[in-house]
N, C-alpha and C positions, 0 to 999 in steps of 0.2 A: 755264629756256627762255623762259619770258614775260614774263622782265626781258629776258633778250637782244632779243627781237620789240620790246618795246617802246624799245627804246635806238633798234634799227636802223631803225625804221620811220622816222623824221625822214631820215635818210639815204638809204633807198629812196625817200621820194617826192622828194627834192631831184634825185637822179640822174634820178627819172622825166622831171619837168617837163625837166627839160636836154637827154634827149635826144629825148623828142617835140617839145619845140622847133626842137632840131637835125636831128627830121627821121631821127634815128639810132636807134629802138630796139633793132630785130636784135642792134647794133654793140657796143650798151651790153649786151644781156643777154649776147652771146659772152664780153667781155671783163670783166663781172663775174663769170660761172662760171670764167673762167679764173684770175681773181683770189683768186677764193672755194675755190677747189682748191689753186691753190699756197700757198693761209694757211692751209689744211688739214692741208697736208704736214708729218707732225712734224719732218722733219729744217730744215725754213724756217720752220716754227714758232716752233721754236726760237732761228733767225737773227733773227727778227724780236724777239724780245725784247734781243736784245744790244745796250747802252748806247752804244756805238759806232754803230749804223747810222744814218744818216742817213736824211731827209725823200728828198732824190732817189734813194739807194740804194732803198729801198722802192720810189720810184715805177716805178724800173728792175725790180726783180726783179718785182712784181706788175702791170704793162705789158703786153698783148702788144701784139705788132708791128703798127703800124697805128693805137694807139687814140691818140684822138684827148686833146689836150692838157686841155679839160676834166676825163676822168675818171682824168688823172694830178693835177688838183686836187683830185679826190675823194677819191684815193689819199694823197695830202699832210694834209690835214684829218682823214683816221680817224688816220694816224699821232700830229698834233700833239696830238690827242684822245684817242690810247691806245684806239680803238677797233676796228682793223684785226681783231682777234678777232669782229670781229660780220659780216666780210665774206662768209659763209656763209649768213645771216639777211638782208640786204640783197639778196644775189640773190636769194632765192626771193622776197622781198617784192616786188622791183624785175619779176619774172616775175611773178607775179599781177597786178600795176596793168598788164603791156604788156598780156597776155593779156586783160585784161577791156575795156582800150582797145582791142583789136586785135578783140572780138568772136571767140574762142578759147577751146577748151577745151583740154587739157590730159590726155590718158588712156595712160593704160600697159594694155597687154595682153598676161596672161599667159597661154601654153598650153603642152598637155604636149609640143608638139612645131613646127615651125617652120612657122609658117605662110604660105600659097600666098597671090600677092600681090592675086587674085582673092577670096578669103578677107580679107585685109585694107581691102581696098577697101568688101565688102560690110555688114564692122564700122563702118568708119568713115562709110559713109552713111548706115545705122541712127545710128550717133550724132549726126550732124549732123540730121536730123530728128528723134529727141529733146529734142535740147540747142538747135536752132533757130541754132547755131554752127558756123564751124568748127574742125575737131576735129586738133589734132595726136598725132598715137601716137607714142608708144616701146611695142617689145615685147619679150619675154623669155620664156624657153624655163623649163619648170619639172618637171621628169620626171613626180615626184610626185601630179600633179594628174591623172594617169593618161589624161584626154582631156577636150575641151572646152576651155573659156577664161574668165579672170577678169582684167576690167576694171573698173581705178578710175580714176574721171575725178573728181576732187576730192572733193565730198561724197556722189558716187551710185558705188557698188559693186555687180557685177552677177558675180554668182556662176553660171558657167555649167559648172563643171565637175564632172566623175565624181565627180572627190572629195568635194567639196560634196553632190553630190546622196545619194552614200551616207551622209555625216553626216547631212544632213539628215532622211533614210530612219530610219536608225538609233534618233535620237534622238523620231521620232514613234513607233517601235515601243516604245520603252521606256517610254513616257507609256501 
């Protein structure tokens, strides 16, 4: 995994510079998750490895509609390079330098049940006064967790749920 990071990172900051020059980040993080999922795919996995495909075939199947002819140069270069496997590692790279350029955090929030968007809002201010950022969520339902909510926002993890809390209980009774 930290050979891969380390191949991909020369990659992600080249795409970076290109599209904060261009003015395009959004464009470029959409279109390399979309890249970085279809090279995912086993069954285009597998296409991709076949002798036969071509530099524009690739650039076509890993393309979506709209992006812009740069990052089908991108797309041409990990091919000629044999590196198209690291297109997984390049987006998330390529998201952390937007995100830290954009002044962005980054947090997923899970609870035992869906949360009210009043509720959501209330998280995400707390966190922006935390982190002194702003704060993009994704959330996720988690039955398990019985009530409450656990947020991880890159390297701070905030454990607010039942279920935690009875481990945590737990495990100080038994000390």
């Amino acid at each position: 995994m930290s050979q891969a990071l380390t191949l991909a990172r020369p990659y992600a900051r080249a795409a970076f510079s290109v599209a904060r020059d261009a003015g395009a980040l959004p464009a470029w993080s959409a279109a390399l998750g979309f890249a970085a999922r279809a090279a995912a795919e086993p069954s285009l996995a597998a296409l991709l490895d076949n002798p036969k495909l071509t530099r524009d075939d690739v650039v076509t199947l890993l393309s979506p509609d709209g992006a812009q002819e740069t990052f089908g140069n991108l797309l041409g270069l990990l091919f000629d390079n044999r590196r198209l496997v690291l297109l997984p590692e390049i987006a998330g790279l390529f998201d952390e330098l937007r995100f830290e350029a954009e002044r962005t955090v980054r947090a997923k929030v899970t609870s035992a049940a869906v949360l009210a968007d009043s509720e959501l809002e209330t998280i995400k201010a707390a966190l922006r006064k935390r982190f002194g950022r702003e704060v993009e969520v994704e959330t996720a339902v988690d039955e398990s967790l019985i009530g409450g909510a656990l947020i991880d926002a890159g390297d701070t993890v905030i454990d607010g749920t039942v279920k935690g809390k009875l481990a945590r209980l737990q495990a100080a009774l038994s000390h």
